[in-house]
TIMI-760441 format. One record per residue (C-alpha): residue number from 1; x, y, z; residue in one letter. Coordinates in Angstrom, 1 decimal, padded with zeros to 4 digits. Example, Ala and Ser with C-alpha at 12.3 -4.5 7.8 and 13.67 -1.06 7.14 Angstrom:
<nodes>
@pos:1, c1:012.3, c2:-004.5, c3:007.8, code:A
@pos:2, c1:013.7, c2:-001.1, c3:007.1, code:S
</nodes>
This chain:
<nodes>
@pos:1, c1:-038.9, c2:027.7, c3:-036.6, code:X
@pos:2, c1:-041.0, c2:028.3, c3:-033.5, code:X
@pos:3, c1:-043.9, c2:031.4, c3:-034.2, code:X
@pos:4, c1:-043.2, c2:034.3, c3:-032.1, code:X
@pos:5, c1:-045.3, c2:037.0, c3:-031.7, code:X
@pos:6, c1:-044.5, c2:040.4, c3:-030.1, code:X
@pos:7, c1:-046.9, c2:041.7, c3:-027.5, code:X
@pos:8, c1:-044.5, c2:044.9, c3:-026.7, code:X
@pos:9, c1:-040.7, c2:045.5, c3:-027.3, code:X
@pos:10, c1:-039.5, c2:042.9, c3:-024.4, code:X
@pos:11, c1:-042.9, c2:041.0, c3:-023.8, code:X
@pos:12, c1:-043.1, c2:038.0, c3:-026.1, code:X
@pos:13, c1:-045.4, c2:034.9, c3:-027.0, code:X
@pos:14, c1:-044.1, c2:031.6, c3:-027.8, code:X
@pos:15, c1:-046.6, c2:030.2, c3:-029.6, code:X
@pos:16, c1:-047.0, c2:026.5, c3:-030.0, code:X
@pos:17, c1:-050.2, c2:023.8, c3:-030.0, code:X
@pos:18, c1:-051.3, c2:020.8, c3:-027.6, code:X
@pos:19, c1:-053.5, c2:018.4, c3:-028.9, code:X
@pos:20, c1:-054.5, c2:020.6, c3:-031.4, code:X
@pos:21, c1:-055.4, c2:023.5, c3:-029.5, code:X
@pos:22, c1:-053.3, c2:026.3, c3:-029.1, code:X
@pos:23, c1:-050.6, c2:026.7, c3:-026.4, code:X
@pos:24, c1:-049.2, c2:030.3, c3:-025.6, code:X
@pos:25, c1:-046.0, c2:030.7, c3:-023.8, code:X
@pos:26, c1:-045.5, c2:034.7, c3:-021.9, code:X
@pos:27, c1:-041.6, c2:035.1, c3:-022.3, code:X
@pos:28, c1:-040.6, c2:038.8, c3:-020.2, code:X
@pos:29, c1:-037.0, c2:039.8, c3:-021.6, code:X
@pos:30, c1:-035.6, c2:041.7, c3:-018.4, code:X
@pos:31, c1:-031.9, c2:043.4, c3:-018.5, code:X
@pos:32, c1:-031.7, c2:041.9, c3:-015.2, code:X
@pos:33, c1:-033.2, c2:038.4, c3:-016.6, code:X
@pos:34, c1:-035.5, c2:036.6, c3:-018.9, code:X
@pos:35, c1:-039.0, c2:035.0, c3:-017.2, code:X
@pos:36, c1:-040.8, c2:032.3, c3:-018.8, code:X
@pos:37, c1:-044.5, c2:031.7, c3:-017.8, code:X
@pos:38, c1:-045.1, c2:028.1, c3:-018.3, code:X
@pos:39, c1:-043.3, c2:025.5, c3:-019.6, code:X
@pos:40, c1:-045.7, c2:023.4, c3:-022.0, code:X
@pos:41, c1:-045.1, c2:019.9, c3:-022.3, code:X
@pos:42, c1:-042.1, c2:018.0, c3:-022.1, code:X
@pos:43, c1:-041.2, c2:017.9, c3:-026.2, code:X
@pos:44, c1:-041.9, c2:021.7, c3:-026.0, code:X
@pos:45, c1:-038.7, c2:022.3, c3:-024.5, code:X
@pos:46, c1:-036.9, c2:021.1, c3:-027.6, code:X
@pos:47, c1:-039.7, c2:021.8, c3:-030.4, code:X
@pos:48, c1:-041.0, c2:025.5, c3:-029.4, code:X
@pos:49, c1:-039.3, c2:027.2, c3:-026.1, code:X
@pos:50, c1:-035.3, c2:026.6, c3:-026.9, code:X
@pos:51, c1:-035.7, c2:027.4, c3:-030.6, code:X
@pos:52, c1:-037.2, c2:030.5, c3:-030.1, code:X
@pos:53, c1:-034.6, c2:031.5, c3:-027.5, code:X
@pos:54, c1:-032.2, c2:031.2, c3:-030.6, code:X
@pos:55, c1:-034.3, c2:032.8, c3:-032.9, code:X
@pos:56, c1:-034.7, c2:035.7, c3:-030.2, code:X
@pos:57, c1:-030.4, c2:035.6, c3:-029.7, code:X
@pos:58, c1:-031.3, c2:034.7, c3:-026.0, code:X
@pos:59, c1:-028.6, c2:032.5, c3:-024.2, code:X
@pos:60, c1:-030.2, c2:029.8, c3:-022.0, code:X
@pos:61, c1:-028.4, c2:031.4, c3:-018.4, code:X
@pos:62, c1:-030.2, c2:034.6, c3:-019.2, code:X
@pos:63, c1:-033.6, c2:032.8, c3:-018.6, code:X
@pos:64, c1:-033.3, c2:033.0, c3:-014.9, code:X
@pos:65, c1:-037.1, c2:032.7, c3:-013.7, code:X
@pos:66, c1:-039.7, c2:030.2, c3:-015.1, code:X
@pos:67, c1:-043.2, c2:030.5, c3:-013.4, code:X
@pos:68, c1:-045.2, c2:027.4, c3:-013.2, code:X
@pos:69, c1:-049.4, c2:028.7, c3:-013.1, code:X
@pos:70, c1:-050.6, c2:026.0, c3:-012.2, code:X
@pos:71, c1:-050.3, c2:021.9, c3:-011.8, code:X
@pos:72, c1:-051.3, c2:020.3, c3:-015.2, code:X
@pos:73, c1:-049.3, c2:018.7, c3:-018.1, code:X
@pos:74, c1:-049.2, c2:021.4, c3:-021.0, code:X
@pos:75, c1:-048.0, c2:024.1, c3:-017.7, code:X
@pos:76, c1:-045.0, c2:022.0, c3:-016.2, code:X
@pos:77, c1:-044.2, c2:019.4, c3:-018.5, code:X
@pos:78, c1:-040.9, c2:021.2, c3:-019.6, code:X
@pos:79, c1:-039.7, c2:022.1, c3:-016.2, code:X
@pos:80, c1:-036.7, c2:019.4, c3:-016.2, code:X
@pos:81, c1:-036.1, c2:020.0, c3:-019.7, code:X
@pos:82, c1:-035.5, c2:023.4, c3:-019.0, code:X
@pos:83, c1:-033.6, c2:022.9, c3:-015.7, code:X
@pos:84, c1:-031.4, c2:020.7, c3:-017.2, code:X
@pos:85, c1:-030.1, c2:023.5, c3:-020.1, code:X
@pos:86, c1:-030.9, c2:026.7, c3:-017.9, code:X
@pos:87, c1:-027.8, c2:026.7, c3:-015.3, code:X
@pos:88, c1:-029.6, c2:029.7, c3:-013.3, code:X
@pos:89, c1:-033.2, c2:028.9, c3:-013.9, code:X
@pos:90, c1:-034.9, c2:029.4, c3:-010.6, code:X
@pos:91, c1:-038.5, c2:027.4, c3:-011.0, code:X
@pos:92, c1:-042.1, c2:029.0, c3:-008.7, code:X
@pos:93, c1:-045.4, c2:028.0, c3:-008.2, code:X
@pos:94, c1:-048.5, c2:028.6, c3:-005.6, code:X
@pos:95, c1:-047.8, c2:026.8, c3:-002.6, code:X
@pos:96, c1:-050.9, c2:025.0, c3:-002.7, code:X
@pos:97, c1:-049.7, c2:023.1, c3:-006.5, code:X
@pos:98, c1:-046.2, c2:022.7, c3:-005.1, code:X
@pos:99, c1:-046.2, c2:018.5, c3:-004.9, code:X
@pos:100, c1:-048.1, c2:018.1, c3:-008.3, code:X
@pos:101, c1:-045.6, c2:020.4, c3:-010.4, code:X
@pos:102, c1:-042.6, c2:018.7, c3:-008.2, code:X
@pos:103, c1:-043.6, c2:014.7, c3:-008.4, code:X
@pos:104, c1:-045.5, c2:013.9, c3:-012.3, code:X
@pos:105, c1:-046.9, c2:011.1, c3:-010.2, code:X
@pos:106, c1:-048.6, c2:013.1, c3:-007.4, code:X
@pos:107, c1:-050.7, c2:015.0, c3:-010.3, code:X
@pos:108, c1:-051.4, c2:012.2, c3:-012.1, code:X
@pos:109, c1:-052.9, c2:010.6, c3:-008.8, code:X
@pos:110, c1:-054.5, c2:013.8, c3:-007.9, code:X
@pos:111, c1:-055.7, c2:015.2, c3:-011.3, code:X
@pos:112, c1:-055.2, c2:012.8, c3:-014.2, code:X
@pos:113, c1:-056.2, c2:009.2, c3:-011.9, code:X
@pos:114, c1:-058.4, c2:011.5, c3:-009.6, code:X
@pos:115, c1:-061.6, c2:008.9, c3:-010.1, code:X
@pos:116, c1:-060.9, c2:005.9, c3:-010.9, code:X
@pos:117, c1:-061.9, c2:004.3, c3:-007.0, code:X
@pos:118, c1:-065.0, c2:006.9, c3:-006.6, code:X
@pos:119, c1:-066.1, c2:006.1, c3:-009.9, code:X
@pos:120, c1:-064.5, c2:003.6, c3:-012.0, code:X
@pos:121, c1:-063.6, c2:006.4, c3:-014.7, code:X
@pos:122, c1:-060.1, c2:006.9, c3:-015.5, code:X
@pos:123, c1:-057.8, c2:006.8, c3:-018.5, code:X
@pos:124, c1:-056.7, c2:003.5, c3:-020.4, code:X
@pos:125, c1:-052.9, c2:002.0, c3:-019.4, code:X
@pos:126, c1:-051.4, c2:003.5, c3:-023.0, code:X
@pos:127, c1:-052.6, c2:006.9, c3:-022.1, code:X
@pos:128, c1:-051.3, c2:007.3, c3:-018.4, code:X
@pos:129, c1:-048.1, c2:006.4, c3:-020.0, code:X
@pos:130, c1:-048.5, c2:009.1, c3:-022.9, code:X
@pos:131, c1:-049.2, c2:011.2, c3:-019.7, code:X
@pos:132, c1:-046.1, c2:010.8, c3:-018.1, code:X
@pos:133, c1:-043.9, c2:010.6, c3:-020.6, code:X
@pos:134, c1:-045.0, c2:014.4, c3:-021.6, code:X
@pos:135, c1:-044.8, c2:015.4, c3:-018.1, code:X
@pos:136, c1:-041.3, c2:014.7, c3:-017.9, code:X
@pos:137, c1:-038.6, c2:013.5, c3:-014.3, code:X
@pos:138, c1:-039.8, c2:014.9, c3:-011.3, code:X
@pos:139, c1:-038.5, c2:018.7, c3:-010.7, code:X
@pos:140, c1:-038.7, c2:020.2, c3:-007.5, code:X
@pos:141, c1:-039.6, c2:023.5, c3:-007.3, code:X
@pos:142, c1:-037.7, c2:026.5, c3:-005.8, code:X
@pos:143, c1:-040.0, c2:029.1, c3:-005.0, code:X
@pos:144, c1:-043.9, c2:028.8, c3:-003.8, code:X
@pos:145, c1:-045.9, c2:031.4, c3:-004.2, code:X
@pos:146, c1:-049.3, c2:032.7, c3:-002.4, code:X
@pos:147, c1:-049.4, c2:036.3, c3:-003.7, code:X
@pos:148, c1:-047.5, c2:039.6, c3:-003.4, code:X
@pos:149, c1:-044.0, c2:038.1, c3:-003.9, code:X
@pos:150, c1:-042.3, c2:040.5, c3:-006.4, code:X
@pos:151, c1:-039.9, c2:039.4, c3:-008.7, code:X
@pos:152, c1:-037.2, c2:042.1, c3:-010.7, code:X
@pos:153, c1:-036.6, c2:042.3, c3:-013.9, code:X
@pos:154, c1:-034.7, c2:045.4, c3:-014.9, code:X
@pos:155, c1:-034.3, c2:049.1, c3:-014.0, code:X
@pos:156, c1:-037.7, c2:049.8, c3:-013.4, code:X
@pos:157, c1:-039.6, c2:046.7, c3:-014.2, code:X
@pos:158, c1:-041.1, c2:044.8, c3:-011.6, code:X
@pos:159, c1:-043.3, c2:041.9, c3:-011.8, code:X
@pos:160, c1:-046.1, c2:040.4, c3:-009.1, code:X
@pos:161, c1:-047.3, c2:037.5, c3:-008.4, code:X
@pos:162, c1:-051.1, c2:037.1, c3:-007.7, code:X
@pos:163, c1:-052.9, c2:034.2, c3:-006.4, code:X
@pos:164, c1:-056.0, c2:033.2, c3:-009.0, code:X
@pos:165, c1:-057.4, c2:029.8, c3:-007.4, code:X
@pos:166, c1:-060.0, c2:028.1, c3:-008.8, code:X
@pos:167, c1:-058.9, c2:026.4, c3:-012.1, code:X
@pos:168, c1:-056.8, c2:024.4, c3:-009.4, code:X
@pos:169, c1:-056.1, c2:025.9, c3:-005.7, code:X
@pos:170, c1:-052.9, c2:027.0, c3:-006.1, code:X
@pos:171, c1:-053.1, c2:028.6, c3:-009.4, code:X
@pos:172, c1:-050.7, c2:031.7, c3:-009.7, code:X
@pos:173, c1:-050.4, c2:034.2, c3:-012.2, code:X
@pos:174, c1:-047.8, c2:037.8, c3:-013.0, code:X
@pos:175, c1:-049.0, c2:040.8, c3:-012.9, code:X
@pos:176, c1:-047.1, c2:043.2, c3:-014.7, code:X
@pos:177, c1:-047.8, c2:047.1, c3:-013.7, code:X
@pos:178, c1:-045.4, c2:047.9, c3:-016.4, code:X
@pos:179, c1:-047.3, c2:047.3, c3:-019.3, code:X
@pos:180, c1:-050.6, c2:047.3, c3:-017.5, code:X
@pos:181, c1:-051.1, c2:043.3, c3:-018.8, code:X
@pos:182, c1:-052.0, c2:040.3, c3:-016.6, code:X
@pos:183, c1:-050.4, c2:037.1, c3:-017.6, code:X
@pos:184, c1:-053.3, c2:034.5, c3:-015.9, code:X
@pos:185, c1:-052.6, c2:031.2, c3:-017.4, code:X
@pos:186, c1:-055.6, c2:028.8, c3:-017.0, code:X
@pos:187, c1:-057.4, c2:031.2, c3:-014.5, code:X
@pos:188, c1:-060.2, c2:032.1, c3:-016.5, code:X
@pos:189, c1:-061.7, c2:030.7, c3:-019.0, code:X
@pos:190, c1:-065.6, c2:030.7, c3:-020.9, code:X
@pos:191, c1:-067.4, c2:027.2, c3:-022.1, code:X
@pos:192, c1:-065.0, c2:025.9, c3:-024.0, code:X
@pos:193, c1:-061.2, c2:025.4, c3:-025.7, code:X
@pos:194, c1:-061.0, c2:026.4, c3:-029.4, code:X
@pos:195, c1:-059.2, c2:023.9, c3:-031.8, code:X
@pos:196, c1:-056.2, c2:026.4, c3:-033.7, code:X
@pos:197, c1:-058.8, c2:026.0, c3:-036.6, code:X
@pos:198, c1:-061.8, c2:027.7, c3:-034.3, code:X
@pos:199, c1:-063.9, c2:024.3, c3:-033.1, code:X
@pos:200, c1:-065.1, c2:023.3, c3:-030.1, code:X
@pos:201, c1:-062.3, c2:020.8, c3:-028.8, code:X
@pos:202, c1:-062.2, c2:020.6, c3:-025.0, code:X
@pos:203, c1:-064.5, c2:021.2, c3:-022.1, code:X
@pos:204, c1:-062.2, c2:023.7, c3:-019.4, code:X
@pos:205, c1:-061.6, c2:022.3, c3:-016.2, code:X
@pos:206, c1:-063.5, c2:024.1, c3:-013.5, code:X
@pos:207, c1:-063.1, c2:022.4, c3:-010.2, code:X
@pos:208, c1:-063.1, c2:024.8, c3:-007.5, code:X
@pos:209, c1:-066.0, c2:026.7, c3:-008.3, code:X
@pos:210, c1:-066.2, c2:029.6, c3:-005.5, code:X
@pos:211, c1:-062.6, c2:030.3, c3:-005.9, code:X
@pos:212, c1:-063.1, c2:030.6, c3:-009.5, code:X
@pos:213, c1:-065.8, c2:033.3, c3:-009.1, code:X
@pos:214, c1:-063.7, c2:035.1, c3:-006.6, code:X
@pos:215, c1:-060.9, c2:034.9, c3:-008.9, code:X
@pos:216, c1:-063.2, c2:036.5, c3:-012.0, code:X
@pos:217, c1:-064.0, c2:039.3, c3:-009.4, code:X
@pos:218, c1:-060.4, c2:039.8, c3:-008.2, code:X
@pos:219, c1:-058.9, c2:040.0, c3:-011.8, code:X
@pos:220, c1:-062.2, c2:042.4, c3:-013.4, code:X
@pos:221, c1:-060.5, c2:045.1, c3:-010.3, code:X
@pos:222, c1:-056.9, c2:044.8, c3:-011.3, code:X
@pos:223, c1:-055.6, c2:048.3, c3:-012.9, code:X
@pos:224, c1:-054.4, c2:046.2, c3:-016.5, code:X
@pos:225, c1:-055.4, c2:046.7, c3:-020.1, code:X
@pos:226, c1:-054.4, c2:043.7, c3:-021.4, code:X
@pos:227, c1:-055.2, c2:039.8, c3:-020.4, code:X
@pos:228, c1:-052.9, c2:036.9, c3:-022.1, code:X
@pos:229, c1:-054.0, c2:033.4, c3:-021.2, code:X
@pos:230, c1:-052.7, c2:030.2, c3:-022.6, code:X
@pos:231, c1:-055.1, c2:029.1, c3:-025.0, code:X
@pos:232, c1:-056.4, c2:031.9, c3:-026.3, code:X
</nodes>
C-alpha cells in the first residue's frame, strides 16, 4: 500500500521514492474536485498515485486537475497514465515548459541530451531509453500557466497559481491562501538531494540562476506558513 501522509483534513502527500530519493506527491481533495501536483514517473501512476486514490475511497473522475511544476521526468512522467484512467482530468503547466511536458522527446533534447554537441557529455544509449520509457507517450497539455490563474476547489477554497522560474523557466507552483501553505515543487532547493536514508545522493539542478534568486525572494514575501516541495 502506497504511504500517505496527512498535511491537513483535505491536503494530502503521496509519498513515494525515485532513484532512491524521496518523491512527494501534493493531492488537494476539493468538494468541487481533487488536484494532483505532479505526476512522478510513468510506473508511479500504477505503484503510488492510483493506489492511494483507493486507499483514500477517491474515484479516478473526481481527480479533475493535475498540475505539472515543471518539465523533468519524476514531475510529468505519469501524465498519460493518468489521462488515460482520469476521464475529466484537465492537465497545466507554465507556458514556458509547455513543449517539454507535452513531447518526452522535446525534454529529452532540451534537458536530458542538452550537451552532447557543445560538449560531448551525454547519457549512454541504455539510459536515454530508461529515460523515456519512465516518461511515458506524449500528452499534450490543456492549460499553460504564467501566474495569477486561479483554480476552484470547493465552497470557499481557492487555489493560485504562481510563477517560480529558475529550476527551469517555466516552473509553476499553487498557492493555497486557505491553509496558508505553498506547494513549490522543484523551485527551491539548498546543496543537495537527500537519499530516503539521509545521504548526499544528487546535486539539484540550478540552471537559470537570476530567476532562481528572484524566485527565493518572491516566495520569502508570500503570506504562507507552510512550504511542501517534492523531495523534502
Amino acid at each position: 500500500m502506497p504511504t500517505i501522509e496527512s498535511i491537513f483534513d483535505d491536503v494530502k502527500l503521496l509519498c513515494g521514492e525515485v532513484g532512491g530519493r524521496p518523491l512527494r506527491l501534493p493531492l488537494l481533495l476539493g468538494s468541487d474536485g481533487a488536484m494532483l501536483i505532479d505526476s512522478g514517473c510513468a510506473p508511479h501512476v500504477q505503484e503510488l498515485i492510483l493506489p492511494a486514490l483507493v486507499e483514500l475511497d477517491i474515484p479516478p473522475e473526481r481527480l479533475r486537475h493535475l498540475i505539472v511544476t515543471h518539465c523533468d521526468i519524476d514531475h510529468q512522467g505519469g501524465n498519460s497514465g493518468l489521462r488515460a484512467v482520469c476521464p475529466d482530468l484537465r492537465i497545466g503547466c507554465g507556458r514556458a515548459d509547455a513543449a517539454a511536458v507535452s513531447d518526452p522527446e522535446v525534454i529529452i533534447h532540451q534537458r536530458y541530451d542538452a550537451y552532447r554537441a557543445a560538449h560531448d557529455h551525454h547519457y549512454d544509449d541504455a539510459a536515454i531509453a530508461g529515460i523515456r520509457r519512465e516518461l511515458g507517450q506524449p500528452t499534450p497539455v490543456d492549460l499553460t500557466c504564467v501566474g495569477g490563474e486561479q483554480i476552484h476547489l470547493g465552497a470557499g477554497w481557492i487555489v493560485e497559481i504562481v510563477h517560480l522560474p529558475g529550476h527551469s523557466h517555466g516552473h509553476i507552483g499553487v498557492y493555497d491562501p486557505k491553509h496558508r501553505t505553498l506547494f513549490g515543487g522543484d523551485a527551491i532547493h539548498g546543496d543537495v538531494y537527500l537519499d530516503l536514508s539521509g545521504r548526499p545522493a544528487l546535486c539539484p539542478t540550478y540552471l537559470h540562476i537570476a530567476e532562481y534568486r528572484q524566485t527565493i525572494d518572491h516566495i520569502a514575501r508570500l503570506p504562507i506558513d507552510c512550504y511542501i516541495g517534492c523531495h523534502w
